[in-house]
Backbone as XML, in Angstrom:
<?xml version="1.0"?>
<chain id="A" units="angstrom">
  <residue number="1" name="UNK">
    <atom name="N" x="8.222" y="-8.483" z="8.500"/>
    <atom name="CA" x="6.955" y="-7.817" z="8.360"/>
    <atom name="C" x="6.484" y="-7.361" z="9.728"/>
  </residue>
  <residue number="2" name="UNK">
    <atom name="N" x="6.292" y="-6.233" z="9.811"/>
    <atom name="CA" x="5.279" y="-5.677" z="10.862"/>
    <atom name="C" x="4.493" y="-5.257" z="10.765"/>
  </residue>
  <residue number="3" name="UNK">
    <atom name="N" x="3.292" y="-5.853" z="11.910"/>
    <atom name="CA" x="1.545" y="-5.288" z="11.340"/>
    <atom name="C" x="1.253" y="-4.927" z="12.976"/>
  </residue>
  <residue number="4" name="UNK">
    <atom name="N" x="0.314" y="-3.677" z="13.147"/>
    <atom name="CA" x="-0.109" y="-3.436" z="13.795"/>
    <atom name="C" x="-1.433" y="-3.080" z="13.642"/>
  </residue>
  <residue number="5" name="UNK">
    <atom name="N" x="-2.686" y="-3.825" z="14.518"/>
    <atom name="CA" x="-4.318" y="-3.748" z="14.392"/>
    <atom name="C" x="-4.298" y="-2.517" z="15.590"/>
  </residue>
  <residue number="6" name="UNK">
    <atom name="N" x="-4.814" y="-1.288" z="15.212"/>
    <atom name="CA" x="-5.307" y="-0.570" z="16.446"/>
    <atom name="C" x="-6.901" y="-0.574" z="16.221"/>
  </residue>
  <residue number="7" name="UNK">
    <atom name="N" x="-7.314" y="-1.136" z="15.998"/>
    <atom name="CA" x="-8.963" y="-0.986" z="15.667"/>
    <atom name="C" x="-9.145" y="-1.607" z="14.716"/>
  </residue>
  <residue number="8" name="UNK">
    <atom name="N" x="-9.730" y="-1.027" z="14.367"/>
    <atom name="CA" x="-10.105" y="-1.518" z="12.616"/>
    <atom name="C" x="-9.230" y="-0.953" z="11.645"/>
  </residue>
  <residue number="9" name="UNK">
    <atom name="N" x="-8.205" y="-0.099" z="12.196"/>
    <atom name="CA" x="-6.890" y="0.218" z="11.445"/>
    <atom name="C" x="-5.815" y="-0.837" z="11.214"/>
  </residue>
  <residue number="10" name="UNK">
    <atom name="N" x="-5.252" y="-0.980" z="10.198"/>
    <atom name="CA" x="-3.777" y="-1.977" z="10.218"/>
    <atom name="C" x="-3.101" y="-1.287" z="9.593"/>
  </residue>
  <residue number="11" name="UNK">
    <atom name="N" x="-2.035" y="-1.462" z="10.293"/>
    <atom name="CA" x="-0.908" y="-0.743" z="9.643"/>
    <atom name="C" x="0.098" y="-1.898" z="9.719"/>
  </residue>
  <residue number="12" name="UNK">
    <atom name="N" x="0.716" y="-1.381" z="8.399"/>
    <atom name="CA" x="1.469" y="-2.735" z="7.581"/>
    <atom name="C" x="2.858" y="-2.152" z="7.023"/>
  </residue>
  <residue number="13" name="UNK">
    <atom name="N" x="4.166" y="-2.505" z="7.573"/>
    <atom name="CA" x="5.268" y="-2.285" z="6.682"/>
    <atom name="C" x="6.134" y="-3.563" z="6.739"/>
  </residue>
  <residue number="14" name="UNK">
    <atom name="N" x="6.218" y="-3.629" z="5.365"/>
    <atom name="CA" x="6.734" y="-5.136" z="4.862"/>
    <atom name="C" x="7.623" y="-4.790" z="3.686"/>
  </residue>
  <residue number="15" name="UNK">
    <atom name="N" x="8.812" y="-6.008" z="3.193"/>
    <atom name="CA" x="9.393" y="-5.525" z="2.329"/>
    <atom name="C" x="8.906" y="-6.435" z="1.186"/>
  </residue>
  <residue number="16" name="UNK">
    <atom name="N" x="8.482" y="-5.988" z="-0.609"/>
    <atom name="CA" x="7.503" y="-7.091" z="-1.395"/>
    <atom name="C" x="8.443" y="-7.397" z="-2.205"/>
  </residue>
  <residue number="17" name="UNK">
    <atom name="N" x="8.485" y="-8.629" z="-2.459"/>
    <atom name="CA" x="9.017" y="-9.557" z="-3.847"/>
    <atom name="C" x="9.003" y="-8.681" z="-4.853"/>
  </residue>
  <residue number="18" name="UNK">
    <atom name="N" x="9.866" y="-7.844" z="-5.334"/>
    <atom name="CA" x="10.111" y="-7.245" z="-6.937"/>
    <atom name="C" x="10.921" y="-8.227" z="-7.743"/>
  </residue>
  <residue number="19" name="UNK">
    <atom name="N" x="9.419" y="-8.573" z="-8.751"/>
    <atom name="CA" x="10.523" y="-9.163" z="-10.060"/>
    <atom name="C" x="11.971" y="-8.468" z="-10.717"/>
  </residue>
  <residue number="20" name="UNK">
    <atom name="N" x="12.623" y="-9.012" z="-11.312"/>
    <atom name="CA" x="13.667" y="-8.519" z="-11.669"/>
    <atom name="C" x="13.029" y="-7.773" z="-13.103"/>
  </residue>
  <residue number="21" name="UNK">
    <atom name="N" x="12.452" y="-7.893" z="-13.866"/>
    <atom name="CA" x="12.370" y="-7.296" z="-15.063"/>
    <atom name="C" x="11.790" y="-6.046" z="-14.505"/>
  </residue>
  <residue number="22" name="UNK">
    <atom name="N" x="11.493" y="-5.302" z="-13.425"/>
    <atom name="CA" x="10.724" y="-4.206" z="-12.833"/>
    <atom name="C" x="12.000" y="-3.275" z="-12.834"/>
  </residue>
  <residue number="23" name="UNK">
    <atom name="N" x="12.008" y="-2.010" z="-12.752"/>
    <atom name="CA" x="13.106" y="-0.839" z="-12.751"/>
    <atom name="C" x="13.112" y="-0.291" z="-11.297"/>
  </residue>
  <residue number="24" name="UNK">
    <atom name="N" x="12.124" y="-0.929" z="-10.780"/>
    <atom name="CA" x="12.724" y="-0.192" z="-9.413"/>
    <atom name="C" x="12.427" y="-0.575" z="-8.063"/>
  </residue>
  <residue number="25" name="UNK">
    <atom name="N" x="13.146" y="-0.873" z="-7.355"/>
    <atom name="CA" x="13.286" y="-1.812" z="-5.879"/>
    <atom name="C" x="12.478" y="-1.149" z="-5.285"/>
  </residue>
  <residue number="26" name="UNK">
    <atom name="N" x="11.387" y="-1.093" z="-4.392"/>
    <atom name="CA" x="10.695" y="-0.280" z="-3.458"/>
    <atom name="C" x="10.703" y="-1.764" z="-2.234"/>
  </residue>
  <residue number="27" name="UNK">
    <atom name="N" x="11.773" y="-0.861" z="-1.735"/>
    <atom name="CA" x="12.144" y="-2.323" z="-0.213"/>
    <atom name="C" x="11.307" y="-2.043" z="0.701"/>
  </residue>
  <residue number="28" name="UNK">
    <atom name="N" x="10.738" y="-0.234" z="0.968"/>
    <atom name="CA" x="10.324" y="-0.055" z="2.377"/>
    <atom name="C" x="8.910" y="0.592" z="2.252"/>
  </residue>
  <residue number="29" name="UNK">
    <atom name="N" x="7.897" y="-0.100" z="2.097"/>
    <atom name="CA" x="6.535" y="0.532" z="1.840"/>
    <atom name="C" x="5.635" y="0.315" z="3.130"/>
  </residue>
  <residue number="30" name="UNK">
    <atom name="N" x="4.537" y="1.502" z="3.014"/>
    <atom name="CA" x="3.635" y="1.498" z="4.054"/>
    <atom name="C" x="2.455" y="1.917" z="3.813"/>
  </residue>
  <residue number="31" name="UNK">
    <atom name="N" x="1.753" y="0.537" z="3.787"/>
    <atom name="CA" x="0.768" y="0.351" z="3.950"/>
    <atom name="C" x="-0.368" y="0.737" z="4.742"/>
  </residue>
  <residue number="32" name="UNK">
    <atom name="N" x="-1.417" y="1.043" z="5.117"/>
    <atom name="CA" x="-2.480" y="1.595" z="5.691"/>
    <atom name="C" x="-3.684" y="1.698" z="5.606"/>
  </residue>
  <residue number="33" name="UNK">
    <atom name="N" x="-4.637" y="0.315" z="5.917"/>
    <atom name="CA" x="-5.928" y="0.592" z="5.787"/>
    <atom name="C" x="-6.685" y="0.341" z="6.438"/>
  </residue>
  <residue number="34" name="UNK">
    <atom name="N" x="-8.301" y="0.329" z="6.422"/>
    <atom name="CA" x="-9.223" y="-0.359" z="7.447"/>
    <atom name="C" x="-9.425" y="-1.836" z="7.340"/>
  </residue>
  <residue number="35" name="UNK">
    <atom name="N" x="-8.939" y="-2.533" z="8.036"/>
    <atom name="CA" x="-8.856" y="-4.028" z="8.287"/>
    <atom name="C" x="-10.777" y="-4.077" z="8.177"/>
  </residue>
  <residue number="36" name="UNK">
    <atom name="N" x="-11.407" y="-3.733" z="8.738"/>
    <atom name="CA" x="-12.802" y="-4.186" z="8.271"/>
    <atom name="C" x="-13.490" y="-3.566" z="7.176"/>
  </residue>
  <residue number="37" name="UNK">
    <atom name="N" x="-12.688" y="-3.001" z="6.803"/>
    <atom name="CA" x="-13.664" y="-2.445" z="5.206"/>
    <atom name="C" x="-13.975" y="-3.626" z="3.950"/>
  </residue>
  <residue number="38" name="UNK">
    <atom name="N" x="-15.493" y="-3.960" z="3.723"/>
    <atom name="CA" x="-15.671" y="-4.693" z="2.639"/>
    <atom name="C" x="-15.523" y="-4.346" z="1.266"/>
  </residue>
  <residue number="39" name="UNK">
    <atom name="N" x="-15.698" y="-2.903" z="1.215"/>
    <atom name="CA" x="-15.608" y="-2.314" z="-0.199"/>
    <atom name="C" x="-13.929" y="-2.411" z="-0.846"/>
  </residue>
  <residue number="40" name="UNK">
    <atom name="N" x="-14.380" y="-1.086" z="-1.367"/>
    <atom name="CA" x="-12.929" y="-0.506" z="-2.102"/>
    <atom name="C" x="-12.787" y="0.548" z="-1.462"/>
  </residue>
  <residue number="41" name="UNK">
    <atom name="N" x="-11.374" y="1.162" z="-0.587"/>
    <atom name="CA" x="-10.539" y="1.937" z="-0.215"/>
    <atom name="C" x="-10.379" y="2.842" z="-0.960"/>
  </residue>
  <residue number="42" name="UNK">
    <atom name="N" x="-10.171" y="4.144" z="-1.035"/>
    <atom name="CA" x="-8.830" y="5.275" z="-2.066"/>
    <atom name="C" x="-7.914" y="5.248" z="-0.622"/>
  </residue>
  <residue number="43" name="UNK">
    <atom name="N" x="-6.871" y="5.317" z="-1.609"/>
    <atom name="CA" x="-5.632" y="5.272" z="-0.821"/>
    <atom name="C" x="-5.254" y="6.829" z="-0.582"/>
  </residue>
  <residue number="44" name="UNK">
    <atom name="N" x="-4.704" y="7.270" z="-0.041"/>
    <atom name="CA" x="-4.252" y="9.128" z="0.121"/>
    <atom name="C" x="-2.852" y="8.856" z="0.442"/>
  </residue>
  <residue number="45" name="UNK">
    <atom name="N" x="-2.101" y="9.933" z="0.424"/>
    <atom name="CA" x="-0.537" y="9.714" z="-0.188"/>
    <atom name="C" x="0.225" y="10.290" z="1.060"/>
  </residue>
  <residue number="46" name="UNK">
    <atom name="N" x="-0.594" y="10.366" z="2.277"/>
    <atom name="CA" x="0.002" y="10.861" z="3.910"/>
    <atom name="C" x="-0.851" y="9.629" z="4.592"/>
  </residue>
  <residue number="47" name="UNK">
    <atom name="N" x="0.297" y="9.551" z="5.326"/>
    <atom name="CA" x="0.494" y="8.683" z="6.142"/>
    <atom name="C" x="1.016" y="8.908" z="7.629"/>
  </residue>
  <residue number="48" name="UNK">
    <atom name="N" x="0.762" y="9.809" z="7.592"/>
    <atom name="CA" x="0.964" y="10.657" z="9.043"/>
    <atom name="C" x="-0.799" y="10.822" z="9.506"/>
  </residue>
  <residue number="49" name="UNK">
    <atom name="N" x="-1.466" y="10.620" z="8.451"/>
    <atom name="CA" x="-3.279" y="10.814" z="9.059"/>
    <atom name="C" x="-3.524" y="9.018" z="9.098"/>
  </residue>
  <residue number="50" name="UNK">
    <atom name="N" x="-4.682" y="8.813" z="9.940"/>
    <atom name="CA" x="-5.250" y="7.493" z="10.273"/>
    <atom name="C" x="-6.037" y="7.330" z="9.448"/>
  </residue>
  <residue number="51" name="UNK">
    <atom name="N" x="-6.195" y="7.289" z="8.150"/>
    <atom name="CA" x="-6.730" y="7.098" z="7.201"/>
    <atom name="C" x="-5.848" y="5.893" z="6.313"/>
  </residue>
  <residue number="52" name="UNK">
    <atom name="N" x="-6.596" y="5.503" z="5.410"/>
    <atom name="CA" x="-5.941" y="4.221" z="4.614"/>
    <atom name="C" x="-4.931" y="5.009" z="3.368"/>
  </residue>
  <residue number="53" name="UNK">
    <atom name="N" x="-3.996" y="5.111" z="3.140"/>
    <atom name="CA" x="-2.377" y="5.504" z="2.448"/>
    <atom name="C" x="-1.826" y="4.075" z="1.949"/>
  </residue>
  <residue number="54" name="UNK">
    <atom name="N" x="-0.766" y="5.061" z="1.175"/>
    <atom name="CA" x="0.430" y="4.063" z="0.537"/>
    <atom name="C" x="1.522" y="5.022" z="0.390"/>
  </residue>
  <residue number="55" name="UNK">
    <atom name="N" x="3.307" y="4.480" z="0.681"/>
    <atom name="CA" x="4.118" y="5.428" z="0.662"/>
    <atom name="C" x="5.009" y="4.203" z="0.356"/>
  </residue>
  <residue number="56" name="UNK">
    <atom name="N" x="6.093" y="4.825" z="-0.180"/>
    <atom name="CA" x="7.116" y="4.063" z="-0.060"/>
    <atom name="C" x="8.508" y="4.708" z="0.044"/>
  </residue>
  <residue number="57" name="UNK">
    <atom name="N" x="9.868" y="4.083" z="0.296"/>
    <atom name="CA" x="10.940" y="4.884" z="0.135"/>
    <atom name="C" x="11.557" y="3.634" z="-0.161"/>
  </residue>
  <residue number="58" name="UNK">
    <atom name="N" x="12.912" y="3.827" z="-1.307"/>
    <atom name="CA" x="13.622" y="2.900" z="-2.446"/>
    <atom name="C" x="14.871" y="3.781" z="-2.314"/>
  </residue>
  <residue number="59" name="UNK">
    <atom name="N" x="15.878" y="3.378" z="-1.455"/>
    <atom name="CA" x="17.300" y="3.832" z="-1.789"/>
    <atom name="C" x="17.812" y="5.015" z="-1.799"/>
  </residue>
  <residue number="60" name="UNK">
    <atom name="N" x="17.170" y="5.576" z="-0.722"/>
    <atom name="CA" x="16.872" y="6.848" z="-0.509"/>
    <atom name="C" x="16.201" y="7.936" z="-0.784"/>
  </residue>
  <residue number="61" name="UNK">
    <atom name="N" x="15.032" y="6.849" z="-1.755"/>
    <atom name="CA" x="14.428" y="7.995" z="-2.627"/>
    <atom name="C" x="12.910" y="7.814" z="-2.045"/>
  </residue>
  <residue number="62" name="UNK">
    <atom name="N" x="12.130" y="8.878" z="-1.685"/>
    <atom name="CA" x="10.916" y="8.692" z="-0.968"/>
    <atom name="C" x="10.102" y="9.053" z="-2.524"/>
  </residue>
  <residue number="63" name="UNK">
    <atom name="N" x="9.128" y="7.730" z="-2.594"/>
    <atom name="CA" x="7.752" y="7.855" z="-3.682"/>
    <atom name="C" x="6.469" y="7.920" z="-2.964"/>
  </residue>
  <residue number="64" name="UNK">
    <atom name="N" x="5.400" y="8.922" z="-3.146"/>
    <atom name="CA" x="4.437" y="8.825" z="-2.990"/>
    <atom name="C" x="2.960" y="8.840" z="-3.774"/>
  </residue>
  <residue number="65" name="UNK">
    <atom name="N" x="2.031" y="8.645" z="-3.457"/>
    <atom name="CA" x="1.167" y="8.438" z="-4.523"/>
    <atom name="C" x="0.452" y="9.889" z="-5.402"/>
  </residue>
  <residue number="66" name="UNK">
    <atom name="N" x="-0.080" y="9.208" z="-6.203"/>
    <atom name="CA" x="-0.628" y="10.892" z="-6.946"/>
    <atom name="C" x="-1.349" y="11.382" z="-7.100"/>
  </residue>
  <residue number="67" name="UNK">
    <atom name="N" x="-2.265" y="12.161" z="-6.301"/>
    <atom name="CA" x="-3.271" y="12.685" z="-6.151"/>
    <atom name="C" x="-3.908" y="13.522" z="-7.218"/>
  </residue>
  <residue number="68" name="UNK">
    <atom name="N" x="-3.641" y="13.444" z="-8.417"/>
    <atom name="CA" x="-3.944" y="14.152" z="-9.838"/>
    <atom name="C" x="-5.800" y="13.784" z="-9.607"/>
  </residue>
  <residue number="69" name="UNK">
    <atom name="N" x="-6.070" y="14.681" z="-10.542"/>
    <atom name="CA" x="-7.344" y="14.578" z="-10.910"/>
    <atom name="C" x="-7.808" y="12.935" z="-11.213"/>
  </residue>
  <residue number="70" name="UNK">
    <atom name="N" x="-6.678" y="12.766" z="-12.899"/>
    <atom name="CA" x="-7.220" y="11.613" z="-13.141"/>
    <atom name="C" x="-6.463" y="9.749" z="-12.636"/>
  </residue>
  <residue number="71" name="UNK">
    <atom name="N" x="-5.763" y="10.397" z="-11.079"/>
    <atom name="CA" x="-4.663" y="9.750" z="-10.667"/>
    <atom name="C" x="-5.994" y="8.407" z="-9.832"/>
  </residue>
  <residue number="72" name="UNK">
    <atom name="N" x="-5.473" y="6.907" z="-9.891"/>
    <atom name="CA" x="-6.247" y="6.002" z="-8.896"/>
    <atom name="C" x="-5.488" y="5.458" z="-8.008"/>
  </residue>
  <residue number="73" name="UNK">
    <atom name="N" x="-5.715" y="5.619" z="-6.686"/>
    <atom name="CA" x="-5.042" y="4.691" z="-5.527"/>
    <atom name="C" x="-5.518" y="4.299" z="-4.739"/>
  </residue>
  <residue number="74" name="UNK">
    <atom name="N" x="-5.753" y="2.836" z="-4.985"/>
    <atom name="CA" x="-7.085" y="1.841" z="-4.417"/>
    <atom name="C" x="-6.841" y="0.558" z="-3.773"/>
  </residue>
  <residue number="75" name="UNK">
    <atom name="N" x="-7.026" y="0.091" z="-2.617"/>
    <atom name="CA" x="-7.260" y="-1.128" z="-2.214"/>
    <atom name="C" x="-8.440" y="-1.763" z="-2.096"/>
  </residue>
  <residue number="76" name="UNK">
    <atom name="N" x="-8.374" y="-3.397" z="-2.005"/>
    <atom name="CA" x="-9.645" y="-3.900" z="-1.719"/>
    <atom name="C" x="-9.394" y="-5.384" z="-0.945"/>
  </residue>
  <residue number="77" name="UNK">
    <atom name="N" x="-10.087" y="-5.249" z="0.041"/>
    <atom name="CA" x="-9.322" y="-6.688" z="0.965"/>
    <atom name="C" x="-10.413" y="-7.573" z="0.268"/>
  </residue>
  <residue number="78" name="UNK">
    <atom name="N" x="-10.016" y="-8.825" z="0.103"/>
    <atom name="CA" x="-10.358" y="-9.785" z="-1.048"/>
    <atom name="C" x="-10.644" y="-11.195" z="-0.093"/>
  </residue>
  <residue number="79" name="UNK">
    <atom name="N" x="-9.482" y="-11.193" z="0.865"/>
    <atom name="CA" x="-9.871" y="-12.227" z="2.005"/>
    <atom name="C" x="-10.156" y="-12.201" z="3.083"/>
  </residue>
  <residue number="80" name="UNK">
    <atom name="N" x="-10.713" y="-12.457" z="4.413"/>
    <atom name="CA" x="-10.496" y="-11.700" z="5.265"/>
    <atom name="C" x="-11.000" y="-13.303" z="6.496"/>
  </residue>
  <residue number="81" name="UNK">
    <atom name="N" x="-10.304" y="-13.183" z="7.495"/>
    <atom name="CA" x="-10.453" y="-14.562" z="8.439"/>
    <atom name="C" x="-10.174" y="-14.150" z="9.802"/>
  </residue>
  <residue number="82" name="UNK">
    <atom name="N" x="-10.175" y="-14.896" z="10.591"/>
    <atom name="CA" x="-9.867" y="-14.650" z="12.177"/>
    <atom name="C" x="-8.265" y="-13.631" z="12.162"/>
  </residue>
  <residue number="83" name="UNK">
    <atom name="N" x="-7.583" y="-14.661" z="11.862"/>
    <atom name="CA" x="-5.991" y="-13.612" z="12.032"/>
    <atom name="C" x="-5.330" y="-13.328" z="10.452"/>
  </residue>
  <residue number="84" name="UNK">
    <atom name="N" x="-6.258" y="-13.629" z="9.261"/>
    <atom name="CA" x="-5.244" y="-13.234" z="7.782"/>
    <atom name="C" x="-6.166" y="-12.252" z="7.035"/>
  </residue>
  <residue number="85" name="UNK">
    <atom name="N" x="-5.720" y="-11.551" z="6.357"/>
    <atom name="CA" x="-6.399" y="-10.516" z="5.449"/>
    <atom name="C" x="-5.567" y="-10.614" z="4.070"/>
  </residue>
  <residue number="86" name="UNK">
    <atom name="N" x="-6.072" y="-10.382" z="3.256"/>
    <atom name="CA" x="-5.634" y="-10.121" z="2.117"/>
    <atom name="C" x="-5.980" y="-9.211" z="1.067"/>
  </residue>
  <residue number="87" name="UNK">
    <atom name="N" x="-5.827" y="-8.825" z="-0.002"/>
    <atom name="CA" x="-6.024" y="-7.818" z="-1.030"/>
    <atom name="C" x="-5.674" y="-7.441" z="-1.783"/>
  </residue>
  <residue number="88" name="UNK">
    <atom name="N" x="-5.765" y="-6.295" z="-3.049"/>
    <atom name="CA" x="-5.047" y="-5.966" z="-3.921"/>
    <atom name="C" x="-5.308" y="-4.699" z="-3.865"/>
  </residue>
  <residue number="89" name="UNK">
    <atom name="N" x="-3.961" y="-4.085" z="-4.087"/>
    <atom name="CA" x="-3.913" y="-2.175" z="-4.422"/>
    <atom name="C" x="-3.748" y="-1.576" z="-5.710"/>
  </residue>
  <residue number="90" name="UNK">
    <atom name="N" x="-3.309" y="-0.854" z="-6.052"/>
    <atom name="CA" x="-3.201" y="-0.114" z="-7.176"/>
    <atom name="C" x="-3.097" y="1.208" z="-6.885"/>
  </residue>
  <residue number="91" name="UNK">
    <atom name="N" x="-1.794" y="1.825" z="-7.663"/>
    <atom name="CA" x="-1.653" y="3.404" z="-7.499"/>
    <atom name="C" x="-0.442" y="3.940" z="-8.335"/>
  </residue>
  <residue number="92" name="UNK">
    <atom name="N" x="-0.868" y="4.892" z="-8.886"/>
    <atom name="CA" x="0.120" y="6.102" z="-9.678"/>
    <atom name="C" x="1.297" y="6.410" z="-8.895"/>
  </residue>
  <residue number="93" name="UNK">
    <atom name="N" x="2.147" y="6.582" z="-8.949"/>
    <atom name="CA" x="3.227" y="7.238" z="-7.505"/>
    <atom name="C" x="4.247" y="8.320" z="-8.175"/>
  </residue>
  <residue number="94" name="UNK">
    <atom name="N" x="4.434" y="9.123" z="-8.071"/>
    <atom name="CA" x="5.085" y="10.383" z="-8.118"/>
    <atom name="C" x="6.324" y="10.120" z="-7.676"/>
  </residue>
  <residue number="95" name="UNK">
    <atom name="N" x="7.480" y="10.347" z="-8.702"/>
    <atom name="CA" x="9.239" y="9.929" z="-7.912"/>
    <atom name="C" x="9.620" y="11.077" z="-8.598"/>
  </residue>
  <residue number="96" name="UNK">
    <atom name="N" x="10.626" y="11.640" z="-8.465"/>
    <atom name="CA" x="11.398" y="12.105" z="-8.946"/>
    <atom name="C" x="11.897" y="12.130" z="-10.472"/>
  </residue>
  <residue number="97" name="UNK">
    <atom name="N" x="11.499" y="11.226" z="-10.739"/>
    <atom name="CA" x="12.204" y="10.786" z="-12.430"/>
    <atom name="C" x="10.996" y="10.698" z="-13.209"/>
  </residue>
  <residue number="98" name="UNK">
    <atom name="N" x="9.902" y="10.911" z="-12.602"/>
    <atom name="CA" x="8.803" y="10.870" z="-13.133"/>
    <atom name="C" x="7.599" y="10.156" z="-12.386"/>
  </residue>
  <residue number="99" name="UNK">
    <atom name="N" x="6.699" y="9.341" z="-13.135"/>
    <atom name="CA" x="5.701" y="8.583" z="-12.585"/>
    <atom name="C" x="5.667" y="7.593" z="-13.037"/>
  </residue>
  <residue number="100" name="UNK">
    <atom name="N" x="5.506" y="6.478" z="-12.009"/>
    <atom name="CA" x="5.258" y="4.999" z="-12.411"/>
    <atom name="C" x="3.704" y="4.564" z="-12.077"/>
  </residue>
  <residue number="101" name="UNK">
    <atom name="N" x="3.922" y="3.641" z="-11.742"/>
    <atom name="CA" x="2.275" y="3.070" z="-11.804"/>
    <atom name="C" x="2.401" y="1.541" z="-11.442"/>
  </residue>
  <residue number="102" name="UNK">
    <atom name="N" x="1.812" y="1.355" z="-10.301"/>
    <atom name="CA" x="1.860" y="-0.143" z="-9.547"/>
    <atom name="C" x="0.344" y="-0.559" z="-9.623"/>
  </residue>
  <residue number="103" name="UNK">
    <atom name="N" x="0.292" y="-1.592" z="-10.492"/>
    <atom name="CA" x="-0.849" y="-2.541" z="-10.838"/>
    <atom name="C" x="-0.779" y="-3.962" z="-10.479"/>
  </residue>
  <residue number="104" name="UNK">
    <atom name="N" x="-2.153" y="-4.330" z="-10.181"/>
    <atom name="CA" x="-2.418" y="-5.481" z="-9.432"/>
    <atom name="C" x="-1.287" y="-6.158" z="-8.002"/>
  </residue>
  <residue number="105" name="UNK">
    <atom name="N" x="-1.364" y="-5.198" z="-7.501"/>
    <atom name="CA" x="-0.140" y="-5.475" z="-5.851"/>
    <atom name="C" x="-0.816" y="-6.346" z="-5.459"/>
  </residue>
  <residue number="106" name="UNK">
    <atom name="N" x="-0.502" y="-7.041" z="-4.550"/>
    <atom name="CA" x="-0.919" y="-8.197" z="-4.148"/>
    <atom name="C" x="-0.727" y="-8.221" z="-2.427"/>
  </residue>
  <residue number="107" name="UNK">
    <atom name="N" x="-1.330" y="-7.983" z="-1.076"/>
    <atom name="CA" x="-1.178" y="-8.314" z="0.333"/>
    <atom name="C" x="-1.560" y="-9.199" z="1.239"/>
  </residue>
  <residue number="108" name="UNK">
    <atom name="N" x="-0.281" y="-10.031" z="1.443"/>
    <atom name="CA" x="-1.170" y="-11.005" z="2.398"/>
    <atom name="C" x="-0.301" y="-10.719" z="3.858"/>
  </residue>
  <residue number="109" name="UNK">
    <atom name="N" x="-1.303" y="-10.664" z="5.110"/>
    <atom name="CA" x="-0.904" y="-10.578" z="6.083"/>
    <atom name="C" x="-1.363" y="-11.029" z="7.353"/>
  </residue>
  <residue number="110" name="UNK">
    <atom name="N" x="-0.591" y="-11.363" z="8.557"/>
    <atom name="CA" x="-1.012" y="-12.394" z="9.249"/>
    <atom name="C" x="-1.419" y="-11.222" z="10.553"/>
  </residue>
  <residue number="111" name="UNK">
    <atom name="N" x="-2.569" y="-11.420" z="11.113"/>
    <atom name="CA" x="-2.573" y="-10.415" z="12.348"/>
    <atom name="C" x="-2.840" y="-11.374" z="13.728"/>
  </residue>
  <residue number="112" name="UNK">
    <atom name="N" x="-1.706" y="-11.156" z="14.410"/>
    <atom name="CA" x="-1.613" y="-11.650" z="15.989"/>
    <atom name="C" x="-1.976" y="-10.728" z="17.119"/>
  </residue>
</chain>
């Protein structure tokens, strides 16, 4: 796992526990949000801006999220302490084969 605090930004790429009954490995995701935000986040599907995102790439295949009208991509940090944060996301993601949909994600992360 690597986390980097530049402010109140964290940026987070980690690889997450996929159950096996799930269809699809997403090993290399990136994370992106405001480490001091109390609310709820929307997530945006670039990650090249300093804004809070979600991206991932699975086996060569790059997924990103879906910015549709009636599309949601949301975090919300749930814990928050001297060096750990935590939270849950949620988001539609756009692949190639179609669209999936990642509910109740789960982040815990340690900041040094």
């Amino acid at each position: 796992m690597i986390v980097l605090k530049l402010g109140n930004a964290v940026l987070v790429n980690t690889a997450p526990i996929v159950k096996a009954a799930h269809t699809i490995d997403m090993t290399s995701p990136r994370l992106q949000f405001d480490g001091s935000a109390t609310g709820t986040q929307k997530l945006t599907r670039n990650c090249q801006q300093n804004a809070p995102c979600l991206e991932f790439n699975a086996a060569g295949n790059h997924y990103k999220i879906d910015e549709g009208e009636n599309a949601q991509a949301t975090l919300t940090i749930t814990k928050m302490d001297a060096d750990r944060i935590e939270g849950d996301f949620s988001a539609d993601i756009i692949a190639l084969e179609g669209k999936l949909a990642i509910q109740k994600g789960h982040f815990a992360v340690t900041v040094k």
